[in-house]
C-alpha positions in Angstrom: 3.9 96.2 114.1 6.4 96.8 116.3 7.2 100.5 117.2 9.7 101.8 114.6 11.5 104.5 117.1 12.3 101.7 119.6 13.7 99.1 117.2 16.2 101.4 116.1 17.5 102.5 119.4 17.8 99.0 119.2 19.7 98.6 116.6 22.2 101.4 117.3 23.2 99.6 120.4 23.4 96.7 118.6 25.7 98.2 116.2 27.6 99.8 119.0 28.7 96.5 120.4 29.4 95.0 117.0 32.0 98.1 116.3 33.4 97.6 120.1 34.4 94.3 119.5 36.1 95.0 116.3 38.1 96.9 118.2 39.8 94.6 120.3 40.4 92.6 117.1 37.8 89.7 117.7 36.5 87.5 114.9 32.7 86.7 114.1 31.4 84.1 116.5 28.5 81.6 115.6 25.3 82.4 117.2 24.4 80.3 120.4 23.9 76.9 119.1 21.3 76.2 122.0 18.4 79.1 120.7 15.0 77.6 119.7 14.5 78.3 115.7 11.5 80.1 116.7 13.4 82.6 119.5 16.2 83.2 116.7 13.3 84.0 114.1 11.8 86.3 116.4 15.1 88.5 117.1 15.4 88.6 113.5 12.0 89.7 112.4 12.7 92.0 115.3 15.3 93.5 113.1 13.8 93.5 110.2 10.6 95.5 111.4 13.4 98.4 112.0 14.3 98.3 108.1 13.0 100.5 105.4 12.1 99.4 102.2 15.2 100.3 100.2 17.2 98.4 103.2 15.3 94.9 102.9 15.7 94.8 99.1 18.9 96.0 99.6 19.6 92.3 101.2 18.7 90.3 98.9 21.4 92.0 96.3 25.3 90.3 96.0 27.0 93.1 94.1 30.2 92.5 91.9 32.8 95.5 92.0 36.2 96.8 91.2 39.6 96.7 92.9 41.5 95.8 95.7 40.0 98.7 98.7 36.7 99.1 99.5 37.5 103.0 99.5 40.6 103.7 97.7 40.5 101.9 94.8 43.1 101.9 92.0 42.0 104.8 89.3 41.2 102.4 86.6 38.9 100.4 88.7 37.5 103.5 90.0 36.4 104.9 86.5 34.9 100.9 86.0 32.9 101.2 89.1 31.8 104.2 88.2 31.0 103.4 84.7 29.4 100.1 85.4 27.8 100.8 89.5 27.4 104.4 89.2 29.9 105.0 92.2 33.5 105.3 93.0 34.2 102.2 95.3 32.3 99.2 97.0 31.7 101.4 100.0 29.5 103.7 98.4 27.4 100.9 96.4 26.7 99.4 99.9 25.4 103.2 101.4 23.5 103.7 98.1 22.2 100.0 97.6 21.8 98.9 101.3 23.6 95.5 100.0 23.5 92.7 101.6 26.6 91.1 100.0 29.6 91.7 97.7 31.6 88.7 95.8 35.3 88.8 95.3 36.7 88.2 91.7 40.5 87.7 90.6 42.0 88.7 87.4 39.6 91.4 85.8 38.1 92.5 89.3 41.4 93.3 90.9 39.9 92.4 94.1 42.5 89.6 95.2 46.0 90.5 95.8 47.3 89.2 98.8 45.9 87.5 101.8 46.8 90.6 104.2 45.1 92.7 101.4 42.2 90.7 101.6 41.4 91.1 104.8 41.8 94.9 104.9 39.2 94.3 102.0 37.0 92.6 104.0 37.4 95.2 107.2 36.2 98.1 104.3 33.2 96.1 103.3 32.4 95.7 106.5 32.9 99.2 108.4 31.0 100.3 104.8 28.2 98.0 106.4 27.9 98.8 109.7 27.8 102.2 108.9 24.4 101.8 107.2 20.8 103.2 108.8 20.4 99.8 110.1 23.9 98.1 110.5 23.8 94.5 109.0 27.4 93.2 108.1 27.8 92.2 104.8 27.8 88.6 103.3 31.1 88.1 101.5 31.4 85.5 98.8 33.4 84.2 96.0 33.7 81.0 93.3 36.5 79.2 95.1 36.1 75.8 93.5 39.5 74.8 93.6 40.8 73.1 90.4 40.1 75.3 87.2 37.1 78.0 89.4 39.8 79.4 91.6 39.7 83.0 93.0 42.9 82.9 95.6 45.8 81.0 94.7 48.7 80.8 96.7 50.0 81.1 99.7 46.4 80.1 100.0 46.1 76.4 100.1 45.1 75.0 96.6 43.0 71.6 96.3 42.1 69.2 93.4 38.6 70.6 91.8 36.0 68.2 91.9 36.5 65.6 88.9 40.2 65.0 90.7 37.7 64.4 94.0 35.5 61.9 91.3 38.8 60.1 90.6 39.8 59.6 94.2 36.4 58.3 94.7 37.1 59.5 98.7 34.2 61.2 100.7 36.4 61.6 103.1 39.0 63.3 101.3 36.4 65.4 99.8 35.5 66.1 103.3 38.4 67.6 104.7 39.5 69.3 101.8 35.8 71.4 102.2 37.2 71.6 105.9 40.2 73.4 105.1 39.2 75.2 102.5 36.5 77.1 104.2 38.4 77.4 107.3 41.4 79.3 105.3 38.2 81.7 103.8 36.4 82.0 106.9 40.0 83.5 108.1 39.5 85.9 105.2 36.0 87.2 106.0 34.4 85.0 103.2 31.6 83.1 104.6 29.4 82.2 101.1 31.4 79.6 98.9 29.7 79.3 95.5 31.1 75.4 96.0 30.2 72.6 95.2 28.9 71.9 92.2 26.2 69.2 92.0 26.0 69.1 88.4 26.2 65.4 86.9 28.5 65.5 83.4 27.2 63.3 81.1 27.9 65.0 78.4 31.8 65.5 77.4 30.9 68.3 75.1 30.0 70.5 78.3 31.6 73.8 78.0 31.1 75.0 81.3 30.6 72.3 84.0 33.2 69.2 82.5 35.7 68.9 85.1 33.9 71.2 87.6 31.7 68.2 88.1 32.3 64.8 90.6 31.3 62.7 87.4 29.0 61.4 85.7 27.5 58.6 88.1 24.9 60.5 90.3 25.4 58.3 92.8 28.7 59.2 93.6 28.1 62.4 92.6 26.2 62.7 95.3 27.8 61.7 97.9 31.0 64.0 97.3 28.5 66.5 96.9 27.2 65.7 100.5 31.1 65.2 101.8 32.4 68.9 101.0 28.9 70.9 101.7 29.7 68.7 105.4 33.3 70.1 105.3 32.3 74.0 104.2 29.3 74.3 107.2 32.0 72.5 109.6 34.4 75.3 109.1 31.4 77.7 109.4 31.1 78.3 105.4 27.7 78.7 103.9 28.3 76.0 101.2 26.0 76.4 97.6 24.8 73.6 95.8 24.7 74.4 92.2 23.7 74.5 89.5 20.0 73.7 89.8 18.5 72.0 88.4 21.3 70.5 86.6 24.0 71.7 83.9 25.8 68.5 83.2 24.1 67.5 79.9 24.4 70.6 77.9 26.5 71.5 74.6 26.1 75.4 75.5 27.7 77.4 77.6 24.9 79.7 79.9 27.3 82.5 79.8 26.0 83.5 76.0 23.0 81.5 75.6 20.4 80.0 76.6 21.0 75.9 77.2 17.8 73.4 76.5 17.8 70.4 78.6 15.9 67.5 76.9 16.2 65.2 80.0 13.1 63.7 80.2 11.2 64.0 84.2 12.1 60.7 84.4 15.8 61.4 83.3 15.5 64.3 85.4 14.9 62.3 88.7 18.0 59.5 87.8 20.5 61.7 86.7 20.1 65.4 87.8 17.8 65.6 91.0 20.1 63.1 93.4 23.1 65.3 94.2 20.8 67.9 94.9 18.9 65.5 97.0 21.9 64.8 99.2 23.2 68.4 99.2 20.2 69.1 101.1 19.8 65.8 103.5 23.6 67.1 104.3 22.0 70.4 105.4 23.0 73.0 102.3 22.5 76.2 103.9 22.1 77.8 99.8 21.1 76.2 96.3 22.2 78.4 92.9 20.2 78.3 90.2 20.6 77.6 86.8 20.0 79.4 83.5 18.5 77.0 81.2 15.2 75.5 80.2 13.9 72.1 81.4 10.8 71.5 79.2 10.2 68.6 81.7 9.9 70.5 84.5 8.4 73.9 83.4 6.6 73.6 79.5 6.7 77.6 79.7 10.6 77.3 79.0 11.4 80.2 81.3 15.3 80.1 82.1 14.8 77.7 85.7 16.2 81.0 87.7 12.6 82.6 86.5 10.3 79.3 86.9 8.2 79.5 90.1 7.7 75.8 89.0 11.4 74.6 89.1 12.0 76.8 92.2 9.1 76.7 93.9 7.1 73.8 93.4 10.0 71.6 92.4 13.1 72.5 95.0 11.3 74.0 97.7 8.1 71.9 97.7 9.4 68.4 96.3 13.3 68.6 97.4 12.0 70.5 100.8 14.5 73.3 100.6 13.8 75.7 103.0 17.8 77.6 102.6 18.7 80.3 100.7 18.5 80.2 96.8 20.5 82.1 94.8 20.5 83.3 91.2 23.5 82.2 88.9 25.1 85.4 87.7 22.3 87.6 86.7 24.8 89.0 84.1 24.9 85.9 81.8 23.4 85.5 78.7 21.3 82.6 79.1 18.8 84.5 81.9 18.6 87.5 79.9 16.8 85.8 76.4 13.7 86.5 77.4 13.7 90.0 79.1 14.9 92.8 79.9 17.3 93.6 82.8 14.8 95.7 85.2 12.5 92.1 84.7 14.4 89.5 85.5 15.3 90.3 89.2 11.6 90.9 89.9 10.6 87.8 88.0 13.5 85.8 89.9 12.3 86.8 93.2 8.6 85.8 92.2 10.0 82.7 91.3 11.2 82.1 94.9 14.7 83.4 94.5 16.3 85.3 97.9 19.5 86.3 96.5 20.1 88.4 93.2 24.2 87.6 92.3 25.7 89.9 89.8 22.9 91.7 88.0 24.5 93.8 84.8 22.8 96.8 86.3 22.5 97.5 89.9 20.9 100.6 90.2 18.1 99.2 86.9 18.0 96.2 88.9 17.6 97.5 92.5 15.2 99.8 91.3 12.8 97.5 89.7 12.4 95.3 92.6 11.4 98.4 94.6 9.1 99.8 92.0 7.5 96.5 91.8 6.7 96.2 95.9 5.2 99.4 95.3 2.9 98.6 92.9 2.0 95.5 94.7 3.5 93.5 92.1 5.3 92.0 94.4 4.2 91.8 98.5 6.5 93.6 101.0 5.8 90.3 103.0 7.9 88.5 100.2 10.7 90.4 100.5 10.9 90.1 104.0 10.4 86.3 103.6 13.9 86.0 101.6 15.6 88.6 104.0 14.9 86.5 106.9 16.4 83.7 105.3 19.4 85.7 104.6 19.7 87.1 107.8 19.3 83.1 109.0 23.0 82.7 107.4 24.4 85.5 108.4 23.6 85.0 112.4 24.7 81.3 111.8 28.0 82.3 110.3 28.5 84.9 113.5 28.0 87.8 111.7 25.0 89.0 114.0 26.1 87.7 117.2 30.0 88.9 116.9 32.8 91.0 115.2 32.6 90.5 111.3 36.1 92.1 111.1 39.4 90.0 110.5 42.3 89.7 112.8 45.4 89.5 110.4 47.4 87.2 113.1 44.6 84.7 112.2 45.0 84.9 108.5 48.4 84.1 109.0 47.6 81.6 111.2 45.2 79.6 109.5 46.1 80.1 106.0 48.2 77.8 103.9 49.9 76.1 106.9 52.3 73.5 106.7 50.1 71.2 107.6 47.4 72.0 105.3 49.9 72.3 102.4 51.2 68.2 103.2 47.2 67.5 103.5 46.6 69.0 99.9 49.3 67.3 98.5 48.4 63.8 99.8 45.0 64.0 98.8 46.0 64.7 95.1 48.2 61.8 95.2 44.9 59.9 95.9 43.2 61.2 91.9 46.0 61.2 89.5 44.5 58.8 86.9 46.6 56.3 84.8 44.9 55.6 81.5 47.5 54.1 79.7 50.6 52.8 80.5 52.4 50.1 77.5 55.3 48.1 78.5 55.3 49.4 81.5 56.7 53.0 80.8 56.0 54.5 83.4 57.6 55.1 86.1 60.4 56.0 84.2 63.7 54.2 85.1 66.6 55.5 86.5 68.4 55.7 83.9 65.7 57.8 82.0 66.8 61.0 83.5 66.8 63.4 80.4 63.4 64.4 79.6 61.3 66.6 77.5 58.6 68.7 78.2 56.2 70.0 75.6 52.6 70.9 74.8 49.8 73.6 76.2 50.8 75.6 78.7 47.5 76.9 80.3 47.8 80.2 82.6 47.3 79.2 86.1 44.0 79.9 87.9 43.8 82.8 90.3 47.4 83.5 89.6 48.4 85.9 86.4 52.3 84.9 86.2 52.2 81.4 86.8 51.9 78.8 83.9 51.6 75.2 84.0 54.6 73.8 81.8 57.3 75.6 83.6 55.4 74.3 86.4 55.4 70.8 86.1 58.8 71.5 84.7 60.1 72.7 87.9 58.0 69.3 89.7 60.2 67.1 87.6 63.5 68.8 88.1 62.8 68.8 91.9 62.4 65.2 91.9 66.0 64.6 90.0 65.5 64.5 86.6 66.8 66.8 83.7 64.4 68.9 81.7 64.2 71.1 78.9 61.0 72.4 78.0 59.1 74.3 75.1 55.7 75.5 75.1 54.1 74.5 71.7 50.4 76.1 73.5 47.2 74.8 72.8 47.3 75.5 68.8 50.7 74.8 68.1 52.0 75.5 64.3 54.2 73.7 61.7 56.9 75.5 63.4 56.3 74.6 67.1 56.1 71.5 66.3 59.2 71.2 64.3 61.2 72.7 67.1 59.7 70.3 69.5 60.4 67.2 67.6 64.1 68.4 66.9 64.5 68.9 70.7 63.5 65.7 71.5 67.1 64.7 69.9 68.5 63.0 72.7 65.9 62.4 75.3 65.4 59.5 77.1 61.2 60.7 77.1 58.6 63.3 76.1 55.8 64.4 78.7 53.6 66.4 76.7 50.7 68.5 78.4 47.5 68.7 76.5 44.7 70.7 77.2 40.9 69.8 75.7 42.3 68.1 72.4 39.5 68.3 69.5 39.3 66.0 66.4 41.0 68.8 64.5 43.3 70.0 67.3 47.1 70.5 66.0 48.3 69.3 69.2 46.9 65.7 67.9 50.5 66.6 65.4 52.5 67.5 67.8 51.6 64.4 69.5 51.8 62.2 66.8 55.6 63.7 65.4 56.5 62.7 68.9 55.6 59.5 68.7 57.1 59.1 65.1 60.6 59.7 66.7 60.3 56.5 68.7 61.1 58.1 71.7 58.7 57.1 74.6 55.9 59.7 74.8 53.8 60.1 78.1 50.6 62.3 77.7 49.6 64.6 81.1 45.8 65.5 79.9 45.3 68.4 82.3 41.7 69.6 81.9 40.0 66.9 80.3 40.1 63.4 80.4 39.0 62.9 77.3 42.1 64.1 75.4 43.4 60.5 75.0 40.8 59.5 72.9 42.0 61.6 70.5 45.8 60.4 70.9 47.3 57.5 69.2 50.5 55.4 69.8 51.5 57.0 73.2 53.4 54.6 75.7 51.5 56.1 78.9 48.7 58.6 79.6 47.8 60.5 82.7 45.0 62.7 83.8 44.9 65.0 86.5 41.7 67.4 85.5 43.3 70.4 86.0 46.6 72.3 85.8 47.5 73.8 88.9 50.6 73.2 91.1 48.7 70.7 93.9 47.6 68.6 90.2 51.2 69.2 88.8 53.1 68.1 91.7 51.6 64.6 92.0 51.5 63.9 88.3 55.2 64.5 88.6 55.5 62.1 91.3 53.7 59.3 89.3 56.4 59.7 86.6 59.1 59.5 89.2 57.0 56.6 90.4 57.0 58.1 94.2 53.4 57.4 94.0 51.4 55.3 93.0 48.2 56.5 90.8 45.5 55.2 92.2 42.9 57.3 90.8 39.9 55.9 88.1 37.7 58.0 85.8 35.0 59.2 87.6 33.8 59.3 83.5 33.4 57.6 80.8 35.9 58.2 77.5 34.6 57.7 74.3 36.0 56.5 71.3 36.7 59.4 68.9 35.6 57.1 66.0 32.5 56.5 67.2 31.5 58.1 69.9 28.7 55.6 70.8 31.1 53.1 71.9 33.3 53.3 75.0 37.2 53.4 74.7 37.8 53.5 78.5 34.7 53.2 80.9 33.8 55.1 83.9 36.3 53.3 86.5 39.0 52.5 84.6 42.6 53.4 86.1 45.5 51.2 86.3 48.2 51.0 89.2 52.2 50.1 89.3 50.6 47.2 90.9 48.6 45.8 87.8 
């Protein structure tokens, strides 16, 4: 072994540099693209030979936290980190836990405020990094999906999510919007997207995948899947494939229990395994797992983030996955059935696991994966297998080999440009679906200026005073038309609706949003008194396209599969009819009568031009 004293002499230099560049404001530069694999491995076994114990299992944790400083958070969210991490602020989790990663949250995290704010964020977790015994910057991640899993909203640039991306049936599209997108959050510091997902939804009952997925054609699936981990890596993102191996055909939600997948191996192979098949013959640098039981796959009906078979044997050995794979949030339900918290991290990592995202208990968790290399339940060797596959990422992102601190001049820079904005937009055109459109309602005519507006009014993603009926309100208004509108919500009651139908008095049509209609919905009523006025009413589904099955006697239907402003904007411009729609179900729709027959198939979508 390599003498201790001399490696971290090393190191210290190392470190030295690192902090001297930050200095002059530099950003993190990829490695040199023209080092052998085996020269690069060396260097970093090099560094991990200086490491203690507690530091290399310190790596393979990604560590949740509150607030918006890495040092100074808010007093509320530092009595939650202190309840929930043991410590005041990020900073101190990362001395005490040696951690080899953090991942931003919005909303209940208060992580995400501003771009500018995010940065200085970043610049914490990082100086809280490089001040460690042996200085390793931090991996920073997040969820940023686009569509209904966003983290930053604007003036970041917002995309489609990935059933829009099914509809527009564009690998190219999906392709440069990865591009962007991991360009504006390699600006930020963010170098782990938790995007895309490669799940395949056949199942419209899905509670947690639906519209996060391409679609329910593997095929395609696929090769979107391929087309945005391309655009991530491009913009020097560490894309993740996820989640493995396969939530599209399940009717429970992992986050309180845990899902059975009944896919036969067979089944397994046609519908599930191919996206994750091309995420990795596009080069996916990291794979998350799933929490759920394939009987197929593993009879012991371990959660697949704890089956050395799934993990192992299946995605490394079968798939040939040699990147980075990382547990689905370790706080969820549906991993921890079976056993306790201080188990499941050691069991994950035995499994084949390198990361640990989000365990409910850091110090339980870190603890136990100590405790068990001690006992020789688990081989020091092991650890340091998944640590050098971390540390793989993080010199390929540039966080070895340069400054891991952010430059506000190139937030602002790079961040929701003008250009990127127009790009956004245009895409979206491309997957705004028209399901139904009788006597050719839509557009609407120029004379049909007074309209409308009614239904759900979701809360937008990643952005706590924004809703979407004022928004597509405002769409409308901008494009010349006359609105009044009324939010009935998703549940509306006897007198919503009676408001809603009296306001329609006078309107020359009705746009009502709907969000995830059910067979006993009350927003099938609101719908329905609509229609009972005679006035022409146009349906904007904007989560799931299956809402139309559930409405009747509609003149026109659209679906935009999800409710943010990009999504908004060019529904609006398909009712003006400044756009064509041009996009066509990436699913199937069945009928709500009998759900074993098909009201509108996967590739349906009519144009102006039909």
């Amino acid at each position: 072994m390599q003498d201790r004293s001399l490696s971290r002499r090393t190191l210290l230099a190392s470190a030295t540099a690192v902090a001297g560049a930050g200095a002059l404001g530099m950003t993190a530069t990829p490695a040199l693209a023209t080092e052998r694999p085996a020269t690069r491995d060396a260097r970093l076994r090099r560094l991990i030979a200086g490491m203690s114990l507690e530091a290399k299992v310190g790596q393979l944790f990604v560590t949740y936290f509150y607030g918006h400083s890495a040092t100074a958070p808010a007093p509320n969210h530092e009595t939650n980190n202190l309840r929930e991490l043991g410590v005041r602020n990020v900073a101190e989790a990362i001395a005490k836990y040696h951690l080899g990663g953090v991942i931003y949250f919005s909303g209940w995290a208060g992580n995400i405020r501003d771009l500018h704010q995010i940065a200085d964020l970043t610049n914490g977790v990082q100086r809280a990094s490089l001040a460690l015994p042996t200085p390793i910057p931090s991996l920073i991640s997040i969820d940023q999906e686009h569509g209904a899993n966003t983290r930053i909203g604007k003036p970041a640039t917002q995309m489609p999510g990935a059933m829009a991306f099914g509809a527009g049936r564009s690998t190219s599209d999906a392709r440069t919007a990865g591009q962007i997108a991991g360009a504006e959050l390699a600006a930020l510091g963010i170098y782990q997207n938790f995007a895309p997902v490669a799940d395949v939804n056949v199942n419209p009952a899905n509670p947690v995948i639906n519209v996060r997925s391409f679609g329910a054609d593997p095929v395609a699936v696929g090769k979107l899947v391929a087309a945005q981990v391309q655009g991530y890596q491009r913009a020097g993102v560490i894309a993740c494939a996820k989640h493995f191996p396969g939530h599209g055909d399940t009717g429970a939600d992992s986050h309180t229990q845990l899902p059975v997948i009944t896919h036969t191996r067979e089944e397994w192979e046609r519908i599930d395994a191919p996206p994750f098949r091309a995420a990795i013959a596009a080069g996916v640098d990291s794979i998350m797992t799933a929490h759920l039981q394939v009987p197929a796959l593993d009879p012991s009906n371990d959660p697949a983030t704890l089956s050395p078979i799934i993990l192992t044997d299946v995605l490394r050995g079968e798939l040939g996955f040699d990147g980075v794979i990382v547990t689905d949030a370790l706080n969820m339900q549906g991993v921890r059935t079976k056993y306790g918290d201080d188990r499941v991290p050691v069991l994950a990592v035995k499994a084949g696991v390198d990361q640990l995202l989000f365990p409910p208990n850091l110090d339980v968790a870190f603890n136990a994966v100590v405790a068990a290399v001690r006992s020789g339940e688990l081989t020091e060797a092991r650890i340091e297998e998944s640590v050098l596959r971390i540390l793989r990422l993080k010199d390929k992102v540039g966080l070895l080999s340069g400054s891991p601190y952010i430059s506000h001049a190139e937030v602002d820079r790079t961040v929701g440009t003008r250009r990127n904005l127009a790009t956004a937009d245009r895409i979206t055109e491309r997957t705004t679906t028209l399901l139904v459109n009788r006597d050719d309602t839509l557009p609407l005519r120029r004379r049909q200026r007074k309209l409308l507006v009614v239904g759900a009014n979701p809360l937008f993603p990643a952005d706590a005073d924004r809703y979407a009926l004022p928004s597509l309100t405002t769409a409308l208004d901008d494009l010349g038309f006359t609105t009044t509108s009324i939010a009935t919500g998703r549940a509306p009651d006897t007198a919503a609706i009676d408001g809603a139908v009296a306001a329609a008095t006078g309107r020359d049509a009705i746009v009502v949003i709907t969000d995830n209609v059910g067979a006993t919905s009350t927003q099938r009523t609101l719908v329905s008194r609509l229609v009972a006025t005679g006035i022409p009413v146009i349906a904007v589904a904007v989560r799931n396209p299956y809402d139309i099955a559930q409405l009747s006697g509609v003149k026109a239907a659209l679906a935009t599969y999800c409710w943010t402003d990009v999504e908004l904007r060019a529904a609006a411009r398909v009712i003006a009819g400044r756009v064509d729609p041009r996009g066509k179900l990436p699913v199937p729709i069945q009928r709500a009568d009998d759900p074993t027959r098909v009201l509108y198939p996967a590739g349906h979508g009519l144009s102006y031009d039909d």
